[in-house]
C-alpha positions as CSV (number, residue, x, y, z in Angstrom):
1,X,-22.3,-55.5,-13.6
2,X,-21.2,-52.8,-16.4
3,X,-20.4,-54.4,-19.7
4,X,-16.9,-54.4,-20.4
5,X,-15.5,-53.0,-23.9
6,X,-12.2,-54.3,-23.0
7,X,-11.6,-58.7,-23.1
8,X,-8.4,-61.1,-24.0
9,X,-6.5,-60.5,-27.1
10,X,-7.4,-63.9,-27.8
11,X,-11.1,-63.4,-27.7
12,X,-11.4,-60.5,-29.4
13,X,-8.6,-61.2,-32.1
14,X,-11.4,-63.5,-33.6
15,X,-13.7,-60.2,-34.1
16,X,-11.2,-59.6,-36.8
17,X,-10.0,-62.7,-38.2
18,X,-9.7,-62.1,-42.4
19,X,-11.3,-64.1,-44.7
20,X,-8.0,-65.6,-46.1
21,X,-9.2,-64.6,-49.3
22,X,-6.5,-63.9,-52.0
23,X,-7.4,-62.2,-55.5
24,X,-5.0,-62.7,-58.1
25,X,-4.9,-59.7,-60.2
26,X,-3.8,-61.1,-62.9
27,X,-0.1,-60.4,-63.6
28,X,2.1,-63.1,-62.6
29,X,5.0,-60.7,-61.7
30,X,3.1,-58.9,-59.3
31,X,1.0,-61.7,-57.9
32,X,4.1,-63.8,-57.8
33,X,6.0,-60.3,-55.4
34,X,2.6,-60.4,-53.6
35,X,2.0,-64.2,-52.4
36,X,-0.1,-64.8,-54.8
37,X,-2.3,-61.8,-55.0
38,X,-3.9,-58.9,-52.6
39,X,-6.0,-60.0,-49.3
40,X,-8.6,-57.9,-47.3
41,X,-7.8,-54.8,-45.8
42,X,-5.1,-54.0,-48.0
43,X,-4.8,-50.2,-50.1
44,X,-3.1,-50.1,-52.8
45,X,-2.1,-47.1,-54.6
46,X,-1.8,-46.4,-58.7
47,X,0.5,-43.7,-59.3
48,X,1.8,-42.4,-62.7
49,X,1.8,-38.9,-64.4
50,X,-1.3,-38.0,-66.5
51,X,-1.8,-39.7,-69.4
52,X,0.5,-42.6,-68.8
53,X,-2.0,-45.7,-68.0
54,X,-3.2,-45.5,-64.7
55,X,-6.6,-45.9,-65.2
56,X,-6.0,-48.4,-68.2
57,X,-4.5,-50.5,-66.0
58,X,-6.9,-50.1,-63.0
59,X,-9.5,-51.2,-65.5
60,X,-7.5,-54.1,-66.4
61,X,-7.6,-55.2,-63.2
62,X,-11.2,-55.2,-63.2
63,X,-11.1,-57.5,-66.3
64,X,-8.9,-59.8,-64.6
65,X,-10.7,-59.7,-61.4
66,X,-14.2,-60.4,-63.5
67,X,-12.6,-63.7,-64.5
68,X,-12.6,-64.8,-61.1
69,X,-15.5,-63.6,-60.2
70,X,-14.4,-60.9,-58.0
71,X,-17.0,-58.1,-58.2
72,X,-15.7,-54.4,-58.2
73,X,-16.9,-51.0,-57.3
74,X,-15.6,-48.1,-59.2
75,X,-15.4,-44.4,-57.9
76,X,-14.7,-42.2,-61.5
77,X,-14.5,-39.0,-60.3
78,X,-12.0,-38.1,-63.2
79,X,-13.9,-40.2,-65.8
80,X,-17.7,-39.3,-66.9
81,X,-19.3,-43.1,-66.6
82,X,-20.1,-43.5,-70.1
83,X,-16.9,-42.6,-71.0
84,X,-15.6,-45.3,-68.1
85,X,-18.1,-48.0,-70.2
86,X,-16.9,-47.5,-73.1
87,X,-13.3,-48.0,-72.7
88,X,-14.0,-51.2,-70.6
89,X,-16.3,-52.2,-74.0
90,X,-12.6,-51.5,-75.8
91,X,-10.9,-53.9,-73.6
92,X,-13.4,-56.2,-74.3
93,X,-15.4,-56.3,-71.6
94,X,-19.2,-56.7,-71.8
95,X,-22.6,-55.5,-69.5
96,X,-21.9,-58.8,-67.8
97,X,-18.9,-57.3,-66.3
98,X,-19.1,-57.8,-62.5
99,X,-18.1,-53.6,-62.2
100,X,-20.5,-51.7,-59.8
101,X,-20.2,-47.6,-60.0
102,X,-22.9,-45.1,-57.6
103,X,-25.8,-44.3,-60.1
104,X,-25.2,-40.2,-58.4
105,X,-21.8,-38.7,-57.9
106,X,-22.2,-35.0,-57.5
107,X,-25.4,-32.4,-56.0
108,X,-26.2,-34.6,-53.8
109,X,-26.3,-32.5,-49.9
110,X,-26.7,-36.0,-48.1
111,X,-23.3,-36.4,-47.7
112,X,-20.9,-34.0,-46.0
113,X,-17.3,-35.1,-47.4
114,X,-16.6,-37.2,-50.5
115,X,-15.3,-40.0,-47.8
116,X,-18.2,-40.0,-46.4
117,X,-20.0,-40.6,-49.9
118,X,-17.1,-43.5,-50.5
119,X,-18.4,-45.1,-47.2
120,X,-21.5,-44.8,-47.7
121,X,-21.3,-46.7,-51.2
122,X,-18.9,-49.0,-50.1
123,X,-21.1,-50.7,-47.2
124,X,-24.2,-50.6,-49.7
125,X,-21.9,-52.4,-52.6
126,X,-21.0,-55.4,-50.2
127,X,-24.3,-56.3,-49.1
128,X,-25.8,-56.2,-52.4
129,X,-23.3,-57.0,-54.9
130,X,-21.1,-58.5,-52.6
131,X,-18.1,-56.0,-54.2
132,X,-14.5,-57.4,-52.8
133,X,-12.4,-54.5,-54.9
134,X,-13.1,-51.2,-54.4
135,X,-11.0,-48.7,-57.3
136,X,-11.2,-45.1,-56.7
137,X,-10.0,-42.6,-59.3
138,X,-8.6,-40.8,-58.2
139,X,-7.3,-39.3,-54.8
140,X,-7.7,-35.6,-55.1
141,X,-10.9,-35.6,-55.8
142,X,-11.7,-36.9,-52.0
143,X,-9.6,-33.9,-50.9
144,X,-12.0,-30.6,-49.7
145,X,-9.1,-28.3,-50.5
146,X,-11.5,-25.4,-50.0
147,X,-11.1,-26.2,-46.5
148,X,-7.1,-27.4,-46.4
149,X,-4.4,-25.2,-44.4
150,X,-2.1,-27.9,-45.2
151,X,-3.1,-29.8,-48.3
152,X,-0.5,-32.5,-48.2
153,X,-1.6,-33.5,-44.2
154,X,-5.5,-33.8,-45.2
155,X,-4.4,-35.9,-48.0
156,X,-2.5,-38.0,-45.9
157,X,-5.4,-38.0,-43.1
158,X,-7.8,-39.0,-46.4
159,X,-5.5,-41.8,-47.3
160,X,-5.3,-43.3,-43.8
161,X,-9.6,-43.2,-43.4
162,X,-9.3,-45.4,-47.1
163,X,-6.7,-48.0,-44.9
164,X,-9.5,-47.9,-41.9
165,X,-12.3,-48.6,-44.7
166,X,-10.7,-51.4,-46.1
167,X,-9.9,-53.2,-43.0
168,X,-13.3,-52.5,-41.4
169,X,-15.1,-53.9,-44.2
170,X,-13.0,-56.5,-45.6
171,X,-12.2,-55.0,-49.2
172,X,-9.2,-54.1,-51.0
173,X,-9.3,-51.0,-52.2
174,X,-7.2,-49.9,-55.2
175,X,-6.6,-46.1,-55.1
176,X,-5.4,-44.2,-58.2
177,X,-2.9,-41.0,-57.4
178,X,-1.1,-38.7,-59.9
179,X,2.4,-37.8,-59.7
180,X,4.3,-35.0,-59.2
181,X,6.1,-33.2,-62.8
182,X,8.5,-36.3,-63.7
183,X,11.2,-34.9,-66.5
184,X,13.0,-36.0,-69.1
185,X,15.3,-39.4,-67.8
186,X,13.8,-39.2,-64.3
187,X,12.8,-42.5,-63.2
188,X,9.8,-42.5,-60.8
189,X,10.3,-43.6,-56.8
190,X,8.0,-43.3,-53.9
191,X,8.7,-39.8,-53.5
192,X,7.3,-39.0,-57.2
193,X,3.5,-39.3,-55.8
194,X,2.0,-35.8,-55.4
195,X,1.9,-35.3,-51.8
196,X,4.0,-38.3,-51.2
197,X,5.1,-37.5,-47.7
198,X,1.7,-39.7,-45.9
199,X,0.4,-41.8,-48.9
200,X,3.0,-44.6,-49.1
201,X,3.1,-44.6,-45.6
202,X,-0.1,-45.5,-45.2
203,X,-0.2,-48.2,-48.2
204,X,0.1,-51.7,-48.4
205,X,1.7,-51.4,-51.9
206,X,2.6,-49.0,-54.8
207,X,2.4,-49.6,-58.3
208,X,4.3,-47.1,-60.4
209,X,3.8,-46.8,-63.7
210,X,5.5,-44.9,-66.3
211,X,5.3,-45.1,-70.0
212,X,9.1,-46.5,-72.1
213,X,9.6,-43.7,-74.7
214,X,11.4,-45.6,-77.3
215,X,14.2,-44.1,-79.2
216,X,13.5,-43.2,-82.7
217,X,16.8,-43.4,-85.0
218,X,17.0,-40.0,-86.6
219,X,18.0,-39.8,-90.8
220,X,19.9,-37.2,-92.1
């Protein structure tokens, strides 16, 4: 008799039962809005304008996540690594930090498409480091726009293969994405995300993050 790929909901529902797992991240607001912290499967995305703490913060995470002994795999496209090191050697970190980055990023012909190279990395980070949060920085950089008709659906199409990755291999993964031109007084919503129209849709949760420009009494 043929082998079935179909079976009972039940049955198979067990194939995919999550760990239960849940990572505090480390700020008691958000953990707090987020029962507690992030689970398997999830993507999250870190959105704010350049220069306004994304990847500060995504590092921060990875602090926080060393404390607990959550390894993490970082993907700094934007960031040479030394560069990356060193501001985690700021923060305070140390080389016992439980952060995991590919020794090879670019001239490499193995792999076809940059997600391709994230999966790749992923699957090889979990069975030897055991990596539970995966950060990528930052989303454009997965993007072969050389090839794009229609930038803002491939971006979307790349944001829903991270979802897939996540809950295929049981990971969060923390995705970093800039924002459109915010100005002056504008404060930042779902639609600020460059190419916003399939990346929230296809994320667990958004963290926006925009710098308070105090106001500076002027003398005269």
């Amino acid at each position: 008799m043929e082998q079935s790929n179909i079976d009972k909901i039940f049955k198979v529902a067990e194939k995919y039962k999550p760990s239960g797992d849940v990572f505090p991240i480390g700020f008691n607001d958000f953990d707090v809005a987020m029962d507690n912290g992030v689970r398997d499967g999830e993507l999250i995305i870190i959105s704010a304008e350049t220069a306004n703490g994304k990847t500060s913060w995504a590092q921060q995470l990875t602090i926080n996540l060393d404390k607990i002994k959550v390894p993490s795999l970082w993907f700094t496209y934007e960031m040479n690594p030394w560069y990356l090191k060193e501001k985690f050697a700021q923060m305070g970190a140390t080389k016992e930090l439980l952060g995991y980055t590919p020794i090879k990023y670019f001239g490499d012909n193995v792999f076809k498409t940059q997600i391709e190279f994230v999966r790749y990395h992923i699957k090889e980070a979990i069975e030897r480091f055991a990596c539970k949060t995966i950060f990528i920085d930052h989303l454009h950089y997965l993007v072969p726009l050389e090839e794009s008709k229609n930038s803002s659906l491939m971006i979307g199409g790349v944001v829903r293969e991270l979802k897939k990755m996540a809950v295929e291999f049981n990971v969060v993964i923390f995705l970093l994405a800039h924002t459109k031109k915010i100005y002056q007084g504008e404060e930042l919503d779902l639609s600020s995300i460059r190419d916003s129209s399939l990346v929230a849709q296809e994320a667990d949760y958004v963290f926006l993050l925009q710098r308070i420009k105090e106001k500076q009494d002027k003398e005269f």
